[in-house]
C-alpha positions as CSV (number, residue, x, y, z in Angstrom):
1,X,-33.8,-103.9,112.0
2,X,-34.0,-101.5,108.6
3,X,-30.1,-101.0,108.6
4,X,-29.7,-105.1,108.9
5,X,-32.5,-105.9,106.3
6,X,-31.3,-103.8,103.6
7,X,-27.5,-104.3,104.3
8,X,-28.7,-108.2,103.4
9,X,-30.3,-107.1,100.7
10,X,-27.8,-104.7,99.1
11,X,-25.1,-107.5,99.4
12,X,-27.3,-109.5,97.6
13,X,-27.7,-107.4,94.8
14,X,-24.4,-106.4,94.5
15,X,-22.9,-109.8,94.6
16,X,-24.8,-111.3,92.0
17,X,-25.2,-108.3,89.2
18,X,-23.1,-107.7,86.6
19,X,-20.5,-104.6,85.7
20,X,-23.9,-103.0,83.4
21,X,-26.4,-103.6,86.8
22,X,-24.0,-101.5,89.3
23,X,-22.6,-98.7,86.7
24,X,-25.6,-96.3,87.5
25,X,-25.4,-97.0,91.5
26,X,-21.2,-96.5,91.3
27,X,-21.5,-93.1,89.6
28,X,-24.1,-92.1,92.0
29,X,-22.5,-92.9,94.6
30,X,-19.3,-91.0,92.9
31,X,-21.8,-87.9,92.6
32,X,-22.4,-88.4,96.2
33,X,-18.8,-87.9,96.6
34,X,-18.9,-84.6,95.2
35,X,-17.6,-85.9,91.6
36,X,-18.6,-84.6,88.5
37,X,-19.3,-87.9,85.9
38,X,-18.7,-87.0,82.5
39,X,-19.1,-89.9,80.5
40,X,-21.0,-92.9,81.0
41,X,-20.3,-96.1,78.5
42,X,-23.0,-97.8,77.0
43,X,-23.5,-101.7,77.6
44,X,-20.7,-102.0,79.3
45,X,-17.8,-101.6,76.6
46,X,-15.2,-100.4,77.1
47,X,-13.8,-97.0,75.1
48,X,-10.1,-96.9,76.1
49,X,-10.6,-98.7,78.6
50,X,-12.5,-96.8,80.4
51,X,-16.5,-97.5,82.2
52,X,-17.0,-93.6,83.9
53,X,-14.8,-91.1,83.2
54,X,-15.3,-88.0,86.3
55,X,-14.1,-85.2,87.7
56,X,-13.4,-85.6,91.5
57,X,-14.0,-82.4,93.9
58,X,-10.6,-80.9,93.5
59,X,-11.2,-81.4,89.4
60,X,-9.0,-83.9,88.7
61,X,-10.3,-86.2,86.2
62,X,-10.6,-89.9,87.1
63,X,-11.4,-93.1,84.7
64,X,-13.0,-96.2,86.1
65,X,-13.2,-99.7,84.8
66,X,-16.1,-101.9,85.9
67,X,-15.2,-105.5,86.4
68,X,-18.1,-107.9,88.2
69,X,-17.0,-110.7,90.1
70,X,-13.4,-112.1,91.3
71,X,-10.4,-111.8,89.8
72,X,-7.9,-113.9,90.4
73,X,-4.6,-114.5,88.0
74,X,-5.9,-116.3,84.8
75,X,-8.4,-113.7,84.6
76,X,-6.0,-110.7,85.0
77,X,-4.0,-111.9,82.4
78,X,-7.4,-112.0,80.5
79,X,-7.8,-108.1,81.3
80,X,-4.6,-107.0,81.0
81,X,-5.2,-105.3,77.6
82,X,-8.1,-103.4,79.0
83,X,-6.1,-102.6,82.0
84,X,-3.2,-101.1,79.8
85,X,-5.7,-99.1,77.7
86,X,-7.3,-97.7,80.8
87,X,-3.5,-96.6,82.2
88,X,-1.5,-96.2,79.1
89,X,-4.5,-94.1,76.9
90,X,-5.2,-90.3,77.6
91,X,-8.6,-89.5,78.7
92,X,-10.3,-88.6,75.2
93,X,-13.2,-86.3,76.1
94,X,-13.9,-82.6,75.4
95,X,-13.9,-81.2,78.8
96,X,-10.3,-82.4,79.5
97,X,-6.9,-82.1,77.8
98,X,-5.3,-85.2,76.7
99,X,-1.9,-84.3,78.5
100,X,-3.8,-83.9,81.8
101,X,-2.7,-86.5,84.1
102,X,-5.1,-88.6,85.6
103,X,-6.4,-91.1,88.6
104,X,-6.7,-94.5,87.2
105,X,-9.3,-97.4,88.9
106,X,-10.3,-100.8,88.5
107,X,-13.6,-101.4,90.3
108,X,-15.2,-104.9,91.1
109,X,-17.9,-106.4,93.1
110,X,-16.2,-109.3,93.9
111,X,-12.4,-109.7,95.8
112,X,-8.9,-109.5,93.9
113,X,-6.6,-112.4,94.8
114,X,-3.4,-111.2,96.6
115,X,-1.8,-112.3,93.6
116,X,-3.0,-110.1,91.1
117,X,-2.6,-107.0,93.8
118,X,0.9,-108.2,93.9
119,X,0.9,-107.9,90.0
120,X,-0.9,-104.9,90.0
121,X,1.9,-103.2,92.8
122,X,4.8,-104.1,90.5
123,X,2.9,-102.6,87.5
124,X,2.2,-99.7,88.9
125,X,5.6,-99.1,89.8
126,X,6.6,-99.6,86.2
127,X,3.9,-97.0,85.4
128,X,5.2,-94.8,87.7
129,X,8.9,-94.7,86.7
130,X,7.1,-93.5,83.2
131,X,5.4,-90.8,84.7
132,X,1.4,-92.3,83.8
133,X,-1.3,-93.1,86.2
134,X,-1.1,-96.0,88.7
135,X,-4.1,-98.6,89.0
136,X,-6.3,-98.1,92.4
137,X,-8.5,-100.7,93.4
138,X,-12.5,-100.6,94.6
139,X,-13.0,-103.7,95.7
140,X,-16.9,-105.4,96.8
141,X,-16.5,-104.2,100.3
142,X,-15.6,-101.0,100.1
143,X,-18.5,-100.6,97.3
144,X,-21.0,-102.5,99.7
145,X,-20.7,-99.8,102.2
146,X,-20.9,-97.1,100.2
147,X,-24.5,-98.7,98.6
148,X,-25.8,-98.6,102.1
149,X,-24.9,-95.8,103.4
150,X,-26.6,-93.9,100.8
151,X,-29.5,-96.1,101.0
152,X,-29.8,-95.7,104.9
153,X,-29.0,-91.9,104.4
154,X,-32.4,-91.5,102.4
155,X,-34.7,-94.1,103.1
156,X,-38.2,-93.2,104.1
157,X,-38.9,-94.2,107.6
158,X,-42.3,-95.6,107.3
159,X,-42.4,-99.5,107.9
160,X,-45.0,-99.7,104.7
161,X,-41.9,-98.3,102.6
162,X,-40.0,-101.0,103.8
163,X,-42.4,-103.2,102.9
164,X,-42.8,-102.1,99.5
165,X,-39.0,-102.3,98.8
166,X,-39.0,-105.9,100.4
167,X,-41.8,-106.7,97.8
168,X,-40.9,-104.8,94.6
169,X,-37.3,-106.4,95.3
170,X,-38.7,-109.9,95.4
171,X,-41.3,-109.7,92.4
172,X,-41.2,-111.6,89.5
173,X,-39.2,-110.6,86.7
174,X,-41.1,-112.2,84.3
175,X,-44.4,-109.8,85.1
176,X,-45.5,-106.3,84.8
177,X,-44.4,-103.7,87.4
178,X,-46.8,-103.1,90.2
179,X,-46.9,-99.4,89.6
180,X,-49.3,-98.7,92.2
181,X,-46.6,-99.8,94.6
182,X,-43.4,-98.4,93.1
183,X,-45.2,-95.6,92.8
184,X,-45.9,-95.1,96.3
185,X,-42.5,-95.7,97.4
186,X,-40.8,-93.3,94.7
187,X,-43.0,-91.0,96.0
188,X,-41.9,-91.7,99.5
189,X,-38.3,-91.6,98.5
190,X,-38.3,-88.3,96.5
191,X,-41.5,-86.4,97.1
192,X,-41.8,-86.7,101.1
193,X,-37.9,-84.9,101.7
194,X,-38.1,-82.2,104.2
195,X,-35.4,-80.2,101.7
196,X,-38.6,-79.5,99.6
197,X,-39.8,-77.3,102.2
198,X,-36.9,-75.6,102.4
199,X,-35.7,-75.9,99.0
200,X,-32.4,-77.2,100.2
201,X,-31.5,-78.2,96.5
202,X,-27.8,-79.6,97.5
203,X,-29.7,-81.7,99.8
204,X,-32.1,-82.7,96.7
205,X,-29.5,-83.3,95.1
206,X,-28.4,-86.2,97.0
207,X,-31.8,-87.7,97.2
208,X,-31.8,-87.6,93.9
209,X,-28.7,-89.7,93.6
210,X,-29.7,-91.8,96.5
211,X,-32.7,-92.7,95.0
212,X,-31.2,-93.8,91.4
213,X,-29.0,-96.2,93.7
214,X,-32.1,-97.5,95.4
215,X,-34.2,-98.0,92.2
216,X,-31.5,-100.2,90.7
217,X,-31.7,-102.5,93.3
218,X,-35.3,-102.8,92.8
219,X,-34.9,-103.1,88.6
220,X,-32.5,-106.4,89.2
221,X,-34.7,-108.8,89.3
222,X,-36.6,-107.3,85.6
223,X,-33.0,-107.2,84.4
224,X,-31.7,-110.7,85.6
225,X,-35.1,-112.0,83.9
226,X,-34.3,-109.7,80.6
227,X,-37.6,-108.2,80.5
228,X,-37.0,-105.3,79.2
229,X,-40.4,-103.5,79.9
230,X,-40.5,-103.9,83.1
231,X,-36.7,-102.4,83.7
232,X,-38.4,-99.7,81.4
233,X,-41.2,-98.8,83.2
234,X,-39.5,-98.5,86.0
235,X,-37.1,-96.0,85.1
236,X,-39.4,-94.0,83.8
237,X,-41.7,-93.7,86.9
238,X,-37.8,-92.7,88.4
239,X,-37.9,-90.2,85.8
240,X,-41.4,-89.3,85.9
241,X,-41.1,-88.8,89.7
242,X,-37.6,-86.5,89.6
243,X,-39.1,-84.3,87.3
244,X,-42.3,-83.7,89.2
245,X,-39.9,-82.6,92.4
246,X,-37.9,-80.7,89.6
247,X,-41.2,-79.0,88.7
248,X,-42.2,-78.4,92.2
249,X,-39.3,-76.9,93.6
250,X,-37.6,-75.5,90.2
251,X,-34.1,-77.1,91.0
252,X,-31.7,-75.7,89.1
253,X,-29.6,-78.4,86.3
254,X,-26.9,-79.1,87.8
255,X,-29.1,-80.7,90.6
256,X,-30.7,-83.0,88.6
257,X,-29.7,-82.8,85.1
258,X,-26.4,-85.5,85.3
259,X,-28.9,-88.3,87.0
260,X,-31.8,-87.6,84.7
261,X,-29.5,-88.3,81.6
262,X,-27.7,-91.0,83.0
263,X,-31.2,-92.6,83.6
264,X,-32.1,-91.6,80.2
265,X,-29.5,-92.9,78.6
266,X,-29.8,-96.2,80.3
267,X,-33.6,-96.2,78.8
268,X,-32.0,-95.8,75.5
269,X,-29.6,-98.7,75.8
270,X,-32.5,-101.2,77.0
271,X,-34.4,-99.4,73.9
272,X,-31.5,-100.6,71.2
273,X,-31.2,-104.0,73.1
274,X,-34.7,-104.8,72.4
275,X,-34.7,-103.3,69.3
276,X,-31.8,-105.6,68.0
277,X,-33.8,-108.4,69.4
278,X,-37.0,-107.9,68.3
279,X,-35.3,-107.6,64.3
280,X,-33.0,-110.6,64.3
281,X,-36.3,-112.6,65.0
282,X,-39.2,-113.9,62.7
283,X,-41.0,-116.0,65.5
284,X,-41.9,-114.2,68.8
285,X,-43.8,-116.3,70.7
286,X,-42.3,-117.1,74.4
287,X,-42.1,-120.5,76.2
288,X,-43.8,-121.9,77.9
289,X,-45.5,-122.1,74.0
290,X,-49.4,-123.1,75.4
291,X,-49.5,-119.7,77.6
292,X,-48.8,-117.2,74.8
293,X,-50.2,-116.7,71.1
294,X,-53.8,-115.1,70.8
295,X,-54.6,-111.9,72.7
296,X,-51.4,-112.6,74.8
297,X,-49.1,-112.7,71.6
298,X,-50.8,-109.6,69.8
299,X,-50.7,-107.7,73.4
300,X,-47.0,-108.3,73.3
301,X,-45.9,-107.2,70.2
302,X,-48.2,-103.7,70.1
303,X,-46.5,-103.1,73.7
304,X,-42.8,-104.0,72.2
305,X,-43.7,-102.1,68.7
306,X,-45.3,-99.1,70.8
307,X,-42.0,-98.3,73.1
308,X,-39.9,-98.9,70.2
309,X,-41.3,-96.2,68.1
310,X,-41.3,-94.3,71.3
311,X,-37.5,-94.7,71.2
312,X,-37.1,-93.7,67.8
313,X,-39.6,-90.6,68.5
314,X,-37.6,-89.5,71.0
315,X,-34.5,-90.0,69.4
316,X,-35.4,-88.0,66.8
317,X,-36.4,-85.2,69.1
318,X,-33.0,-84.8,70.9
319,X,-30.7,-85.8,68.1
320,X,-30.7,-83.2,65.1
321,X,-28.7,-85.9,63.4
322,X,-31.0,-89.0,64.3
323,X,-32.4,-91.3,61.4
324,X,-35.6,-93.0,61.8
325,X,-35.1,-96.9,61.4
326,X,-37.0,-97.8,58.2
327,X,-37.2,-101.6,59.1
328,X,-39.8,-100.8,61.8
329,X,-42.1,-99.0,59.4
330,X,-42.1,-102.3,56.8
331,X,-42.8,-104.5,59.7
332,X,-45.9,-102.0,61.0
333,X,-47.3,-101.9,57.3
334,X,-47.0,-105.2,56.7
335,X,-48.2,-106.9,60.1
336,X,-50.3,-104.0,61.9
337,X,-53.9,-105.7,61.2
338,X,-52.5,-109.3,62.3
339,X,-50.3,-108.2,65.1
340,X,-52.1,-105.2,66.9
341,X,-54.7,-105.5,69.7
342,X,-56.4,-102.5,71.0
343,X,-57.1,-104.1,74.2
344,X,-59.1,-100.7,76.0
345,X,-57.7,-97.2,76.4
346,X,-54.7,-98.8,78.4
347,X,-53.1,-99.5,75.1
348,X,-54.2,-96.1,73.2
349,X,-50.9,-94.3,73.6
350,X,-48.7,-97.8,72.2
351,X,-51.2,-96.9,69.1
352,X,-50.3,-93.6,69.2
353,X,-46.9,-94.4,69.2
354,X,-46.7,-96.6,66.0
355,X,-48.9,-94.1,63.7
356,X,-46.4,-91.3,64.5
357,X,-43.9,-93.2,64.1
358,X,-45.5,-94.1,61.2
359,X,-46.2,-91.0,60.4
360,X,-42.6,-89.6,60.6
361,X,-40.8,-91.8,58.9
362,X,-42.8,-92.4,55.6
363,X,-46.1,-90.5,55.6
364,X,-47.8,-93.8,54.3
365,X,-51.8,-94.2,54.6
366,X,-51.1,-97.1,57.2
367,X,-50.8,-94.1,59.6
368,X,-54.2,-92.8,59.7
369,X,-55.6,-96.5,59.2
370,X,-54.3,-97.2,63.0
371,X,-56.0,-94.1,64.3
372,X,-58.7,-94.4,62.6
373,X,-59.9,-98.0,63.8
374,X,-59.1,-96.7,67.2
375,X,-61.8,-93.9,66.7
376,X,-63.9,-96.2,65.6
377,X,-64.1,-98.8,68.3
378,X,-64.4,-96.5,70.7
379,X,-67.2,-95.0,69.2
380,X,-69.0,-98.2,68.4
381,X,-67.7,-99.5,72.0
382,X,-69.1,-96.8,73.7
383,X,-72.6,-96.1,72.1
384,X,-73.6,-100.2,71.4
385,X,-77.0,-101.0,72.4
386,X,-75.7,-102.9,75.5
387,X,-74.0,-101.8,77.9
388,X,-71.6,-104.8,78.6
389,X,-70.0,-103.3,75.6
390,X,-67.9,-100.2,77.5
391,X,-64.8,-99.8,76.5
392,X,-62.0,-100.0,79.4
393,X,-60.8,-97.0,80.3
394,X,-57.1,-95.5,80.6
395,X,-56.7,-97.2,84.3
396,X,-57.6,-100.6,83.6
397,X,-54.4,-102.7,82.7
398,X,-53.8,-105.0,79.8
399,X,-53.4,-108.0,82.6
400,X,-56.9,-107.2,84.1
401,X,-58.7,-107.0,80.1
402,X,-56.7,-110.7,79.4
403,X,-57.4,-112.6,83.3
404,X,-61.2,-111.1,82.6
405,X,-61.4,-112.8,78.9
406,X,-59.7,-115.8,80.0
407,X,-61.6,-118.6,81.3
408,X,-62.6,-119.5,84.1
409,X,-62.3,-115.5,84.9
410,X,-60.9,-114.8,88.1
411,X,-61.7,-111.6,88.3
412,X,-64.9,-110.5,85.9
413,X,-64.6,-107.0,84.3
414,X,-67.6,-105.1,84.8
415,X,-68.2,-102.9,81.8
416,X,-70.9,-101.5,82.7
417,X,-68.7,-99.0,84.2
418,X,-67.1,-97.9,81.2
419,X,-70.2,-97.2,78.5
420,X,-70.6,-94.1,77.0
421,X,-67.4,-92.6,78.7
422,X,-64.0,-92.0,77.2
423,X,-60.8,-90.3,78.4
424,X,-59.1,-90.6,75.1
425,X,-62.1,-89.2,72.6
426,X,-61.5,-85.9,72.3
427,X,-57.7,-86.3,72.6
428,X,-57.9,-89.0,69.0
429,X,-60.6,-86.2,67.8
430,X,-58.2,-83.1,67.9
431,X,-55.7,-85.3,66.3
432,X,-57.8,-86.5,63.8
433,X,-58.6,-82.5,63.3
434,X,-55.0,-81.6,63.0
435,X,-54.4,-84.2,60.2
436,X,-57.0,-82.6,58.5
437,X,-59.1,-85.9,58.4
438,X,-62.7,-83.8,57.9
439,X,-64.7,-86.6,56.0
440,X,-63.9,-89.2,58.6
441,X,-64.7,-87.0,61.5
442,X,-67.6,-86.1,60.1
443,X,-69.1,-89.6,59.6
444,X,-68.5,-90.4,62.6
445,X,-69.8,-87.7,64.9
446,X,-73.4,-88.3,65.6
447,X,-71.8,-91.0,67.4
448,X,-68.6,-89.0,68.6
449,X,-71.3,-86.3,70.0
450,X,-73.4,-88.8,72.1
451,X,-70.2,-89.9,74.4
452,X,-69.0,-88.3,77.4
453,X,-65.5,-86.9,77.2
454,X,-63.3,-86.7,80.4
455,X,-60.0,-86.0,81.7
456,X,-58.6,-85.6,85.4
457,X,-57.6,-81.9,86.0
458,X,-54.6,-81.7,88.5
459,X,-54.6,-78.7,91.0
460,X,-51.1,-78.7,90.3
461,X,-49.4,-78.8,87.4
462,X,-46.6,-81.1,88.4
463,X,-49.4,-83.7,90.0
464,X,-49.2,-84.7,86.0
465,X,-46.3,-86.2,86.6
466,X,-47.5,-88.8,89.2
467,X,-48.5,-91.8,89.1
468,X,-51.7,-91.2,91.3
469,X,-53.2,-87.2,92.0
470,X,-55.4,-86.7,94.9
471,X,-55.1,-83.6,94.3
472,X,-57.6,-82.8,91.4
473,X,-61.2,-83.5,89.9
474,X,-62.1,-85.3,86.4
475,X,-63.6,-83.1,84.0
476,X,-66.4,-84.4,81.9
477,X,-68.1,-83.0,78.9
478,X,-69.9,-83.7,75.6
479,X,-68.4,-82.4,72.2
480,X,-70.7,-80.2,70.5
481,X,-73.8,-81.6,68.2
482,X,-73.2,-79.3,65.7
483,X,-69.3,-78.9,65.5
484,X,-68.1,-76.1,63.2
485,X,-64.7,-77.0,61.3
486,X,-62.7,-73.8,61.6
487,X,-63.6,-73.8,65.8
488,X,-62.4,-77.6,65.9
489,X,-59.2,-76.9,64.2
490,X,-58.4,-74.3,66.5
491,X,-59.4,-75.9,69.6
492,X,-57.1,-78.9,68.1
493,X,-54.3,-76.8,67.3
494,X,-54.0,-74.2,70.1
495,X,-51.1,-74.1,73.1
496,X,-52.9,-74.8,76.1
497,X,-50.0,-74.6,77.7
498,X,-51.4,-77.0,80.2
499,X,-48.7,-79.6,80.9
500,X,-46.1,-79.1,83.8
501,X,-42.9,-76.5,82.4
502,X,-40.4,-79.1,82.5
503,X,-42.6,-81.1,79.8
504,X,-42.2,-78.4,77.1
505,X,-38.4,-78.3,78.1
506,X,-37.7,-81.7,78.0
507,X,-40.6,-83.0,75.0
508,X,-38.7,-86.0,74.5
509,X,-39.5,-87.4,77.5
510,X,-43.1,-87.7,77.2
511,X,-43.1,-90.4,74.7
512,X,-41.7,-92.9,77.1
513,X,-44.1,-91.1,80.1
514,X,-47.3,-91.8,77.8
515,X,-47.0,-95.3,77.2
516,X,-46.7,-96.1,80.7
517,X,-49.1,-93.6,82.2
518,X,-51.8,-93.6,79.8
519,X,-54.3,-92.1,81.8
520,X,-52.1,-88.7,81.1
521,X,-52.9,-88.5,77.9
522,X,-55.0,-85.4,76.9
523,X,-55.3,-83.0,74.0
524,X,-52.1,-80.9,74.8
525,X,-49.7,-83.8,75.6
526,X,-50.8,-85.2,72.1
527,X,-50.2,-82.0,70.5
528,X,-46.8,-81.5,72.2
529,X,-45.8,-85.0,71.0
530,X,-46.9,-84.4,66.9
531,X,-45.7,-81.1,66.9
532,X,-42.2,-82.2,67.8
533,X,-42.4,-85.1,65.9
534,X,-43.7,-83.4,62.4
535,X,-41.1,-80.4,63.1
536,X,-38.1,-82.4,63.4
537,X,-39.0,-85.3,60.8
538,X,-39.3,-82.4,58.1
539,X,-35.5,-80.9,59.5
């Protein structure tokens, strides 16, 4: 029943993405092969002609180009340019010699016409007589079967992780992730592999790759509907979830390393997609018109604004050479009181976000003026008279703050719940100390020392990297009454060293990881993130 189910479903996907939507599955299932991909092109251009470039198990390098659909004459003749490129063009990349010969293929999810493989047969035999590379074809079929066996190889048994792919797969692309379920079954997929036990990395390895060929098919339908949040936020709870089993188990690089940057890199290209969108436009309100301005609107363009300085951020971090985009910051200073909507401590870390950005790339006041109204709403929030007041905390979602504000309210928000409580206090407090902002921290503390402080505690360090820890307490306390400046600083400043390894290793990563886990946001993952952000702005 699971083998005919997701055979149905795999064809589905396949046949109706593009070239871009089955490049990450193909090289996965290439690494499944025992290949070694080297290159990976970005949106689908081609470089030469070539998609993936790889070296297969015996190390002979390989160069694919990704086609979607069928091809038929007229649209050979179309491709033949490409096609020669891809044959007649050495393999430019480091790791190989441009005189190495090489395997040449043309890859499609739909058929080739008998036609064109007729063309193609008397091409390559005038390619041959020249002594270059002959064109072999992957065709849907062949493709198809490799996709499921590597889903049927991995997937969890359980009948509710069935369900959750059947339901993830047929969600809405239009809406938010439902983390709590992708979640569960990445978790499932990755976390629950006997090879943990044993620390079997080669066969971590392949769940690894499995897994990224799964997760596409579940990303399709928030990549048909061009929502790019969604497709990111997915990714990075892939991400997220491969690096807590990297944590766990210490898996060496090579294990992981070639998926996680793959992955990565896709986040990036999503990240310049929406970047070019979001500048070539004045007017971002979505159809239909009457559902979005207000709350919606501002809730929109703090989420967009927040992951886009995220992508700067972390751009910056890995690439010594990186320049931060300047048009972002005159947008921020100019629109950041109309546009920006601190809807509860959901949206904290898309705040975040902007000010270092901010920060970074021009040092301006406006900075500090979006940290410090956060400060002070949460202070005012969470020691008002009345207690319908609370501020939401870190686990209640922007879509539960707007369907409660909305009426007829179909589901009331009780905040009640939330007064006098904050998990991101004394995280915006210790960054408030670092920038040296004494005067403002000191008008505000009577009220700063009346609220409770907390923060979940993992037993394990690489629960941080989950979505959901039941393994772990919340931590509550009040800062002091009487706060001395020197003992604040150094609280503020200090290596608490308390974030999972691979987090220090990999820093970049947690600016995506924040904004869509917000309820990991402490102290030390702040400091990690301005630390590496100050450091390499001032390179």
């Amino acid at each position: 029943m699971k083998s005919g189910v997701l055979e149905k479903i795999v064809e589905n996907w396949l046949t109706s993405t593009n070239e871009r939507g089955y490049q990450i599955p193909f090289s996965q299932l290439l690494m499944l092969q025992g290949h070694t991909v080297l290159y990976v092109s970005k949106h689908g251009q081609m470089e030469q002609g070539k998609d993936l470039i790889t070296l297969d198990p015996d190390g002979v390098p390989c160069a694919y180009q990704l086609k979607a659909g069928n091809i038929n004459l007229d649209r050979w003749r179309e491709m033949q340019a490409q096609i020669q490129e891809l044959v007649e063009l050495p393999i430019a990349h480091p790791s190989i010699d441009k005189d190495t010969p090489f395997r040449a293929y043309l890859v499609t999810n739909g058929e080739i016409d008998d036609t064109v493989r007729r063309w193609i047969d008397d091409r390559n035999n005038s390619w041959s007589k020249k002594g270059l590379p002959t064109v072999n074809i992957i065709i849907k079929g062949e493709l198809l079967r490799g996709f499921v066996a590597a889903q049927e190889s991995s997937f969890p048994e359980a009948s509710t992780s069935l369900r959750d792919f059947l339901e993830l797969y047929l969600a809405d692309g239009r809406d938010f992730v439902n983390k709590d379920r992708l979640a569960s079954f990445l978790d499932g997929l990755l976390l629950n592999d006997p090879g943990i036990q044993t620390k079997d990395v080669n066969r971590l390895h392949r769940v690894i790759a499995t897994a990224a060929v799964i997760t596409q098919c579940l990303i399709a339908p928030f990549e048909k509907e061009r929502n790019y949040v969604g497709t990111l936020e997915s990714w990075t709870m892939f991400c997220a979830c491969v690096l807590a089993l990297v944590e766990q188990v210490r898996i060496p690089d090579k294990f992981w390393r070639p998926t996680y940057d793959i992955i990565t890199g896709r986040l990036h290209e999503q990240l310049e997609d929406l970047k070019t969108e979001f500048l070539s436009r004045e007017n971002y309100i979505e159809q239909p018109a009457l559902g979005d301005g207000g709350m919606v609107y501002q809730a929109r363009l703090t989420i967009v604004l927040g992951w886009l300085c995220a992508f700067e951020l972390s751009c910056l971090v890995n690439s010594s050479d990186w320049q931060l985009d300047k048009n972002l910051l005159v947008i921020i200073k100019r629109r950041f009181k109309e546009w920006f909507w601190y809807w509860g401590e959901s949206g904290t870390t898309y705040q975040i976000m902007i000010s270092l950005f901010a920060e970074a790339a021009g040092k301006d006041s406006v900075f500090w003026d979006i940290l410090l109204d956060k400060l002070v709403e949460i202070c005012v929030a969470n020691t008002s008279d009345d207690p319908e007041n609370g501020f939401p905390d870190p686990y209640t979602t922007v879509n539960e703050i707007v369907e409660a504000k909305i009426p007829p309210a179909r589901n009331p928000l009780d905040r009640k719940q939330f007064s006098g409580l904050s998990y991101h206090l004394a995280p915006l407090v210790h960054h408030a100390a670092r920038l040296n902002k004494r005067i403002a921290l000191n008008e505000l503390w009577k009220m700063i020392s009346k609220i409770c402080c907390c923060e979940y505690e993992p037993t394990h360090k690489w629960h941080y990297l989950l979505w959901r820890s039941n393994e772990g307490q919340d931590k509550t306390w009040f800062l002091k009454k009487t706060q001395s400046w020197s003992e604040l600083k150094a609280i503020a400043t200090k290596n608490e060293g308390s974030l999972p390894e691979i987090l220090y290793e990999n820093p970049a990563f947690l600016y995506t990881l924040l904004l869509v886990y917000p309820h990991r946001l402490t102290t030390e993952a702040l400091r990690l993130v301005h630390e590496k952000t100050m450091s390499c702005a001032e390179r």
